[in-house]
C-alpha positions as CSV (number, residue, x, y, z in Angstrom):
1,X,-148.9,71.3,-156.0
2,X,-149.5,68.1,-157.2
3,X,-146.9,66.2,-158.5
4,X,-147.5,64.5,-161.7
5,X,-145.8,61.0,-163.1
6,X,-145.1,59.5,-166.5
7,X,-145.6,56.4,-167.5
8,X,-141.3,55.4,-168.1
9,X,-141.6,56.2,-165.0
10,X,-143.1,53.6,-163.2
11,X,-141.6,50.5,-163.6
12,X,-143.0,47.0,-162.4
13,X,-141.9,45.0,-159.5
14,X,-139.2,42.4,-159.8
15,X,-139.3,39.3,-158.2
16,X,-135.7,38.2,-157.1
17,X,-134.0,35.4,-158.8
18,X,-131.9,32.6,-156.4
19,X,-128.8,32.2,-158.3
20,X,-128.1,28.7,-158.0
21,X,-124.0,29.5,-158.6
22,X,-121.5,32.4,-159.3
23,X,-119.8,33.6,-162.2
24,X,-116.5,31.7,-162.6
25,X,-113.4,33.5,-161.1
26,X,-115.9,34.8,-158.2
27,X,-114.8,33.8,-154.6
28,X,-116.5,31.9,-152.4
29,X,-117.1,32.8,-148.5
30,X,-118.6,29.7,-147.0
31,X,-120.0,29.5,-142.9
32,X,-119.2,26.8,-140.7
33,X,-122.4,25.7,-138.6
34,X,-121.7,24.5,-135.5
35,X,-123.5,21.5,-134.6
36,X,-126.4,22.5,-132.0
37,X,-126.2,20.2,-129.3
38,X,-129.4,19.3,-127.4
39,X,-130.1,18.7,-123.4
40,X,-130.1,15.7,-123.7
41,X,-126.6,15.2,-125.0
42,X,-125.5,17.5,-123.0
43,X,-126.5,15.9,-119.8
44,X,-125.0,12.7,-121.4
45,X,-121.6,14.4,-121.9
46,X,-121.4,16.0,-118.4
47,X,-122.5,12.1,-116.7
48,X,-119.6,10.5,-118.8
49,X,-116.8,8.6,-117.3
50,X,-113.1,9.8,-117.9
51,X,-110.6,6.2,-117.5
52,X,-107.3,7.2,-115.7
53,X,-104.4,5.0,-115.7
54,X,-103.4,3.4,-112.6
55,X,-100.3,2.4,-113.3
56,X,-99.1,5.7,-113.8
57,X,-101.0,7.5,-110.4
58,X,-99.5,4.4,-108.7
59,X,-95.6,5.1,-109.5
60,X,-96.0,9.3,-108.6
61,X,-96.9,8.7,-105.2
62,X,-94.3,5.9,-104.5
63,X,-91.7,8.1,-105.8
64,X,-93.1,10.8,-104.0
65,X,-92.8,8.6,-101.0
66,X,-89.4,7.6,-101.9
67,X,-88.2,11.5,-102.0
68,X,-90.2,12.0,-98.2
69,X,-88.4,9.4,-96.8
70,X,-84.8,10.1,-98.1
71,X,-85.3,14.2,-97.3
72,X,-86.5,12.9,-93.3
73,X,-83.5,10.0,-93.6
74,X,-81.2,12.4,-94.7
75,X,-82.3,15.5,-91.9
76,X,-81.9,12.8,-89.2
77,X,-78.6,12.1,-90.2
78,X,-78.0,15.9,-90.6
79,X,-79.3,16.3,-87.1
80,X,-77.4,13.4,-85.6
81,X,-74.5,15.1,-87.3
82,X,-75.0,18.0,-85.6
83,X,-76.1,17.0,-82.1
84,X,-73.0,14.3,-81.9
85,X,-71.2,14.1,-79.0
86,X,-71.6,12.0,-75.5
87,X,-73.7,12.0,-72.3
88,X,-71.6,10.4,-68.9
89,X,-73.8,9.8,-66.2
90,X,-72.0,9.4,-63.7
91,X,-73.3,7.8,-60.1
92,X,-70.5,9.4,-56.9
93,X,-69.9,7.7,-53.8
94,X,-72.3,9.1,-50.9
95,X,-73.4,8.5,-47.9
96,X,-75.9,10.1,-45.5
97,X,-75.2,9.9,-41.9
98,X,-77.8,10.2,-39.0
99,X,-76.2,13.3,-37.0
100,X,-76.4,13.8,-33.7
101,X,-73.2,14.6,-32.0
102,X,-71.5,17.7,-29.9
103,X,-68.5,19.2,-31.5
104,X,-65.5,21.5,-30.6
105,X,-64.9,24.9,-33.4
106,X,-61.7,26.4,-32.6
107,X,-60.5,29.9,-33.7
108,X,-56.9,28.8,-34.1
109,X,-56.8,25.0,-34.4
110,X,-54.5,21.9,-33.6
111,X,-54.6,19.1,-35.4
112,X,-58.1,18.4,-37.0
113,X,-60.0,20.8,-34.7
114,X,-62.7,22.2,-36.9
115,X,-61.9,25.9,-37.2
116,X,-64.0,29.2,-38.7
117,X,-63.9,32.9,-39.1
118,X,-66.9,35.4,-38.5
119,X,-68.8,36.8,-40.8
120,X,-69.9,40.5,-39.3
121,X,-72.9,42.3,-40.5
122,X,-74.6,45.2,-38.8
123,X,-77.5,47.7,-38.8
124,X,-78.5,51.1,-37.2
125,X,-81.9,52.6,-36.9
126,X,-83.8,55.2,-35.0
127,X,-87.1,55.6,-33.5
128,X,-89.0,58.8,-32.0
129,X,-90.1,58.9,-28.5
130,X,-91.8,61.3,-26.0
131,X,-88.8,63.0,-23.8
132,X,-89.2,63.8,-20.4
133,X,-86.5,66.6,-20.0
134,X,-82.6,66.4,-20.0
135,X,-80.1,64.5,-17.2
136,X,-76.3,64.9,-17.3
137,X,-74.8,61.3,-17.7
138,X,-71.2,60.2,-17.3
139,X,-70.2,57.1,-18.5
140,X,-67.0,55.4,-19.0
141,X,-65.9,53.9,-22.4
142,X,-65.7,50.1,-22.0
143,X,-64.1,47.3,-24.7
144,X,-62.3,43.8,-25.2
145,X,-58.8,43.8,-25.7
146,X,-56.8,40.3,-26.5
147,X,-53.6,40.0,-24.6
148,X,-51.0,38.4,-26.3
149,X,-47.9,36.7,-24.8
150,X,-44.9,36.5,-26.8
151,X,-42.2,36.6,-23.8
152,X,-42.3,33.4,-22.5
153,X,-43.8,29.7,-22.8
154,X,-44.9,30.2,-19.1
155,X,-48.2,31.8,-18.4
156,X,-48.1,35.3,-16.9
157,X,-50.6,36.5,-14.4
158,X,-52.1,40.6,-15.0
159,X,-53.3,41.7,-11.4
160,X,-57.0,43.6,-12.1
161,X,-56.7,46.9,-13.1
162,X,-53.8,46.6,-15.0
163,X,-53.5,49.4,-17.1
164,X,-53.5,49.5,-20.9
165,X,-52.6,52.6,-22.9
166,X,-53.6,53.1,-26.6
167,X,-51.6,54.6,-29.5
168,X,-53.4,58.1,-28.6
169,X,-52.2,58.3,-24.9
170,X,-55.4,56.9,-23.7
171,X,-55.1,55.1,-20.3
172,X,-57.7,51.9,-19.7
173,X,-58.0,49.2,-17.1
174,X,-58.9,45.6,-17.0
175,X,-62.0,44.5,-14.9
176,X,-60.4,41.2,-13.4
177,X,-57.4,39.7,-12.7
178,X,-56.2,37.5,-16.3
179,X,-53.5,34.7,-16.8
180,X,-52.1,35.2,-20.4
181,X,-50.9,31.8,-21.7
182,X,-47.3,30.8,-23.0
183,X,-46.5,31.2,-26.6
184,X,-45.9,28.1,-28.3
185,X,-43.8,26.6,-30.9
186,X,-44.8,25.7,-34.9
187,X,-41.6,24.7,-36.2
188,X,-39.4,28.0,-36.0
189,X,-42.5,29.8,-35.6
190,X,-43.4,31.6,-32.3
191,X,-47.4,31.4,-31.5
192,X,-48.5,33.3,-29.1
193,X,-50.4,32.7,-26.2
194,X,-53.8,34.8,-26.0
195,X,-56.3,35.9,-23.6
196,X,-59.4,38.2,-23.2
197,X,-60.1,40.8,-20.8
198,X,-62.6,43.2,-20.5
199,X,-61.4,46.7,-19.9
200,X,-62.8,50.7,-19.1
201,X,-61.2,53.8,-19.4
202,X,-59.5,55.8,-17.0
203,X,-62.1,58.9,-17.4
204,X,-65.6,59.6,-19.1
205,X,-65.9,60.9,-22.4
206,X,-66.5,60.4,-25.6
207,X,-63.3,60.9,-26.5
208,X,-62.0,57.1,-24.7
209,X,-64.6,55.6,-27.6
210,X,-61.2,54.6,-29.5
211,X,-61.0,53.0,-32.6
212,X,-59.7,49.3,-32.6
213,X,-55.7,49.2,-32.3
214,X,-52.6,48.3,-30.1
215,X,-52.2,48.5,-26.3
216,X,-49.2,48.8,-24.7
217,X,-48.8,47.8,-20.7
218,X,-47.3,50.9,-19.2
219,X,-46.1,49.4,-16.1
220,X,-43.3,47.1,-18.7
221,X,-41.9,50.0,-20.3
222,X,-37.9,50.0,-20.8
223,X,-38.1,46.2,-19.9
224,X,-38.4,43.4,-23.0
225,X,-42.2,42.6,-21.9
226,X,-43.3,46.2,-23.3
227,X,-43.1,44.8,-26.8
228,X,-43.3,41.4,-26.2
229,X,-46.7,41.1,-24.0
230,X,-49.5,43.6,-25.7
231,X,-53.4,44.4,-26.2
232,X,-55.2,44.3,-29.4
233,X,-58.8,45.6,-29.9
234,X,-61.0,44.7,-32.7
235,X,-63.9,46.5,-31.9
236,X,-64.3,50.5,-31.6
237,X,-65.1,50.9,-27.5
238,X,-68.6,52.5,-26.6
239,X,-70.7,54.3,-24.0
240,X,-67.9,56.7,-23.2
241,X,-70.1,60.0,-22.4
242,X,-70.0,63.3,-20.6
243,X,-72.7,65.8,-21.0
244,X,-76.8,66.1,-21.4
245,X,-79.2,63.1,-22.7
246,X,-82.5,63.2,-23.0
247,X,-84.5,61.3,-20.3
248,X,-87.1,58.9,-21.2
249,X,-89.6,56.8,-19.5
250,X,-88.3,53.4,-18.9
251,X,-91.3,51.8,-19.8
252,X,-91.4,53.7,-23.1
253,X,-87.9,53.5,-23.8
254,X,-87.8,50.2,-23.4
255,X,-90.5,49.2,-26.2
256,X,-89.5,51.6,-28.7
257,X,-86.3,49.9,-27.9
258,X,-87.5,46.2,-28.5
259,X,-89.3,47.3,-31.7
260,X,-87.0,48.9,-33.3
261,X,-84.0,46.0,-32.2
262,X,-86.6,43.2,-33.6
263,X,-87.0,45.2,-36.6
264,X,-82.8,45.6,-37.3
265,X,-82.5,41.8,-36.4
266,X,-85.3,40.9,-38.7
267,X,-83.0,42.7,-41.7
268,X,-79.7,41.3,-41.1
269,X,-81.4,38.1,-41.6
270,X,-82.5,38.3,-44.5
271,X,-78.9,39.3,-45.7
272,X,-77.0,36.9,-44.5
273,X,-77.2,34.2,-47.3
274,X,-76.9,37.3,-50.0
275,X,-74.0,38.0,-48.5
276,X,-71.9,35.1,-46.9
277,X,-68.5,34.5,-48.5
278,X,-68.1,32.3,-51.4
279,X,-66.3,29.0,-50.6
280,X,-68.0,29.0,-46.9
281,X,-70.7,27.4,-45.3
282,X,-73.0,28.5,-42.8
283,X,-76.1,27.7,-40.0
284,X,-78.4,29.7,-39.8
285,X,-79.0,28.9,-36.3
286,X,-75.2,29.8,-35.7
287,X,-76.3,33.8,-35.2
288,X,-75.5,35.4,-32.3
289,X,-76.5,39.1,-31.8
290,X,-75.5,42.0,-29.9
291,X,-77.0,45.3,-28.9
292,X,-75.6,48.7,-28.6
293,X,-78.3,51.9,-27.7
294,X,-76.5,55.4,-29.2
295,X,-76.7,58.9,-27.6
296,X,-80.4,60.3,-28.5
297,X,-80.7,63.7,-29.7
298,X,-83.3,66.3,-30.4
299,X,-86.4,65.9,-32.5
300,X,-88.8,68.5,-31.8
301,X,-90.8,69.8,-28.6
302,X,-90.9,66.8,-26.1
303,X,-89.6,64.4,-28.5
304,X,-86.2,62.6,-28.7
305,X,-85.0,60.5,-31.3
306,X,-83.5,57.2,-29.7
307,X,-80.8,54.9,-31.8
308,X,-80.2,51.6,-32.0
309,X,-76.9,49.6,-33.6
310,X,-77.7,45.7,-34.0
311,X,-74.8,44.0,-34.9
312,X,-74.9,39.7,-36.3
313,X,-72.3,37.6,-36.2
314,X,-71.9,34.3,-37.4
315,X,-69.6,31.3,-37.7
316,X,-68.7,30.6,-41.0
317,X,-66.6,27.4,-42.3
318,X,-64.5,26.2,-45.1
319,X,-67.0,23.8,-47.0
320,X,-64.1,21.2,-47.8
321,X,-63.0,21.5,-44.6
322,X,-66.4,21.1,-42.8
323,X,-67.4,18.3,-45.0
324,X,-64.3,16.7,-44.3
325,X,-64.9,17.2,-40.6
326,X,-68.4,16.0,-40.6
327,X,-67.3,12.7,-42.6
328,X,-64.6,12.3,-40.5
329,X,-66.9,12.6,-37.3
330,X,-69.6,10.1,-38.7
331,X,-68.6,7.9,-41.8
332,X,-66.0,5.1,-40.5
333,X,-64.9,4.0,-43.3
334,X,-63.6,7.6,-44.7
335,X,-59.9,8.4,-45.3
336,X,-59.5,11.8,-45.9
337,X,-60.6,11.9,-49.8
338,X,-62.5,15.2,-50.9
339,X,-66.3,15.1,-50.0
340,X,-68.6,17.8,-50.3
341,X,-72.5,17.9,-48.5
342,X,-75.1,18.4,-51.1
343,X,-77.0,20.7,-48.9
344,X,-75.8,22.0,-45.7
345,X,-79.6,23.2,-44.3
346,X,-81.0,20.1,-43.4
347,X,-78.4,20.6,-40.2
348,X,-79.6,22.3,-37.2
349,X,-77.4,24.4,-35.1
350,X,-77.7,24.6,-31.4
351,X,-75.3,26.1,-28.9
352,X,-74.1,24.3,-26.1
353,X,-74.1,27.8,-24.0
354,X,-77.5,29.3,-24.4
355,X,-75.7,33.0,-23.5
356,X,-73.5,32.1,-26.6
357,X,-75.9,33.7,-28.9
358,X,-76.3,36.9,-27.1
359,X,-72.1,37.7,-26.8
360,X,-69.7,38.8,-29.2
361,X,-68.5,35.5,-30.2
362,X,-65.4,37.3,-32.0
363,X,-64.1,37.8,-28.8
364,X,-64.0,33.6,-28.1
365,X,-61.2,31.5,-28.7
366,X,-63.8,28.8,-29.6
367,X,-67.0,27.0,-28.6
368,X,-68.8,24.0,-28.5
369,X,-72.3,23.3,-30.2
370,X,-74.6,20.5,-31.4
371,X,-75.5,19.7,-35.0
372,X,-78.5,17.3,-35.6
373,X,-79.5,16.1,-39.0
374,X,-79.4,14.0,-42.1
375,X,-76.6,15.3,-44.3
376,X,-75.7,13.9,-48.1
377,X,-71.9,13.3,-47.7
378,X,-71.0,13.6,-51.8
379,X,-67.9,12.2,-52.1
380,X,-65.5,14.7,-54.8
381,X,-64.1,13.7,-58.3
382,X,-62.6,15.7,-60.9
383,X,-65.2,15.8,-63.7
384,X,-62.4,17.7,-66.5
385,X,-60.1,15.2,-65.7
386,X,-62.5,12.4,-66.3
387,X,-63.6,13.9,-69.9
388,X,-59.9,14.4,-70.6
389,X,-59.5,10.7,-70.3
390,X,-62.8,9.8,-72.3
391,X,-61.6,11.7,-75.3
392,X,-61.3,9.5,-79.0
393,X,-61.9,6.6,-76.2
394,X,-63.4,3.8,-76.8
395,X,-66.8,3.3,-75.8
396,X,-66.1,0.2,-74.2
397,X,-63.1,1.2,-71.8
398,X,-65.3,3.5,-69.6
399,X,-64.8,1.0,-66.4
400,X,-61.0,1.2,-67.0
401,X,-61.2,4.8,-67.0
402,X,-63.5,4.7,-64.0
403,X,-61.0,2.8,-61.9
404,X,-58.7,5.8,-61.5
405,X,-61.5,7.3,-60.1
406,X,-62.8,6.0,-56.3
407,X,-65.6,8.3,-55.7
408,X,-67.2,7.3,-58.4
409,X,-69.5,4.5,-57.7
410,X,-70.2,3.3,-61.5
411,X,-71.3,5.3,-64.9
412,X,-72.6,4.7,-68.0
413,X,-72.6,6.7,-71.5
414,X,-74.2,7.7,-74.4
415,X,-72.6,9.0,-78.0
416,X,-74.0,10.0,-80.7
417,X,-74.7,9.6,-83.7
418,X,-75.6,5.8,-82.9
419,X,-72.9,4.2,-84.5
420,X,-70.3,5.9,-83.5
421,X,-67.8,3.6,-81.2
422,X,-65.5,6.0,-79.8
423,X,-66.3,9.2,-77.5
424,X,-65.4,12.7,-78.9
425,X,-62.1,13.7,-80.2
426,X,-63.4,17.3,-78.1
427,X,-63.5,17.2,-74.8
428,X,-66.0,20.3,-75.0
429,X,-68.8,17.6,-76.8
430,X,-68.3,15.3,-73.5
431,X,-70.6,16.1,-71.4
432,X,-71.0,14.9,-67.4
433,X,-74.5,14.2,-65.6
434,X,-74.3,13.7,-62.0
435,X,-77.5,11.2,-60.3
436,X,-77.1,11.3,-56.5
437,X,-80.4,9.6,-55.5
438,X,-80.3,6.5,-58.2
């Protein structure tokens, strides 16, 4: 349908008006432009200079500087503070004698004899071998006994195969004829005179393998010289046997032997340092060894299992006292202060008997041996005493404290902090640095 229009209708265009202002009383809303700002003027704003005052960047870092050097200032002096105390180095007499000499060791000394005890160490092992059958073997048990003579200050002669018994009943004789010294006299106090003799038992058997212990001479009983003249062992006797062993071929015996001895040897060496006795010295080249084979026994079809005991011994020494003998022996001008050698294995050891090193040097009243060498003769000072005597000290009367001490050659100290004049109040903070080789 078509749609039809009247003429109110239609109504002509109108052209907008611009009102050049509003009513009164109307508000006003007003926008702010902002400036448009060109390339130009924006390249000129990024190239322009900002002006910083000097003055100012100039006083921040020297009080910055200021506040670096008081914080490290005041950290040293925190640290000095902390760290005070004082360092004595002190310089000791020494001297270092070219050794060459032969000397006497004695067991029990006189005078000032060097003396020593031994230090005992021993090893077992066992080795297999080819057997060649069984033997019957009877042996005798054989020992050492030390014969003391406490009956008279004359010697007294034992005719050989005098007899010994032990605290068991078991009867033993001495190989050779021996001549028991005197006892002597130490003040009030009876020493006796001693001897060794080596003796075997009566009969065979294991049994006679006695532990060490007191002999008594059967031939003095109910007279004074049962008590008074007397055996002592130290050792357990060996090789008493009676019965079967395993035979071996010499020839093969005796290198299993060899290389299982070297082996034992070789490990009682390496323990001897571990395990010497503190307070004692020792030379390596001082070891003497001895050998002992034990009864073989079974290990299968044609095979026996041999054993071996190796047992070292070695003189040991006092170290004050074998310093003091070595200074005594080579430095003329020593009197009998405390000395001390820095380090004992520069010395080499030499027997003056070359079968010394294959006996059982327990069984010797002494011996005599070489020494060759450079040793450092240090002479001894008491180093807490010395600090006792530095404490609240003045720095400056170190030599007067020094004079109280001869072995030491000269010193010189350090406190701290700096300016400090006087050395600890604790003697803990004092401490002693020894320079041998100036």
């Amino acid at each position: 349908m078509t749609q039809k229009w009247n003429l109110q209708d239609i109504r002509p265009a109108q052209t907008r008006k611009r009102h050049e202002g509003n009513p009164p009383g109307t508000p006003v809303l007003q926008a702010t432009r902002r400036p448009i700002i060109t390339e130009q003027e924006d390249a000129e704003e990024t190239m322009s200079i900002h002006i910083v005052d000097g003055n100012k960047k100039q006083n921040r870092s020297l009080v910055i500087a200021i506040a670096i050097f008081l914080i490290v200032a005041g950290g040293g002096l925190f640290a000095s503070y902390l760290l005070g105390g004082a360092e004595v180095t002190v310089y000791p007499r020494h001297e270092e004698p070219n050794l060459n000499a032969q000397f006497e060791a004695k067991k029990i000394p006189q005078g000032k004899e060097l003396t020593y005890e031994i230090m005992t160490l021993d090893a077992e092992g066992e080795k297999q071998v080819k057997a060649a059958g069984e033997e019957q073997i009877t042996t005798q048990a054989k020992g050492t006994l030390f014969i003391y003579n406490e009956q008279q200050k004359e010697p007294i002669r034992l005719v050989t195969n005098t007899r010994f018994e032990s605290a068991d009943g078991k009867i033993f004789k001495i190989k050779d004829s021996a001549v028991v010294p005197g006892y002597t006299l130490d003040g009030t106090k009876k020493v006796p005179g001693v001897t060794t003799a080596e003796v075997y038992a009566d009969q065979p058997g294991e049994a006679y393998n006695v532990a060490p212990g007191k002999f008594t001479i059967p031939g003095f009983k109910d007279s004074p010289e049962y008590t008074t003249i007397y055996g002592q062992s130290t050792k357990t006797f060996v090789e008493g046997f009676n019965g079967k062993k395993f035979k071996i071929e010499d020839s093969e015996l005796q290198t299993a032997q060899q290389a299982l001895q070297t082996e034992l040897r070789n490990s009682l060496l390496e323990r001897i340092f571990a395990e010497k006795p503190a307070g004692f010295v020792l030379l390596k080249d001082a070891v003497a060894f001895t050998y002992e084979s034990l009864p073989s026994v079974a290990y299968g079809e044609n095979l026996a299992t041999i054993k071996e005991k190796v047992t070292l011994r070695i003189p040991v020494f006092k170290e004050d006292d074998f310093a003091k003998f070595i200074a005594r022996q080579t430095v003329t001008t020593y009197e009998e202060e405390p000395v001390r050698i820095l380090d004992s294995s520069v010395l080499t050891f030499l027997y003056t008997n070359s079968t010394t090193s294959a006996t059982d040097i327990s069984l010797l009243s002494g011996f005599s041996f070489t020494i060759t060498g450079k040793p450092q003769i240090i002479w001894k000072y008491d180093s807490e005493k010395l600090k006792s005597q530095l404490v609240n000290a003045p720095k400056s009367s170190i030599n007067t404290v020094l004079g109280e001490f001869k072995a030491i050659k000269k010193a010189n100290a350090v406190i701290r902090p700096f300016w400090k004049t006087k050395f600890p109040t604790d003697m803990n903070e004092i401490k002693i640095i020894e320079v041998i080789n100036e």
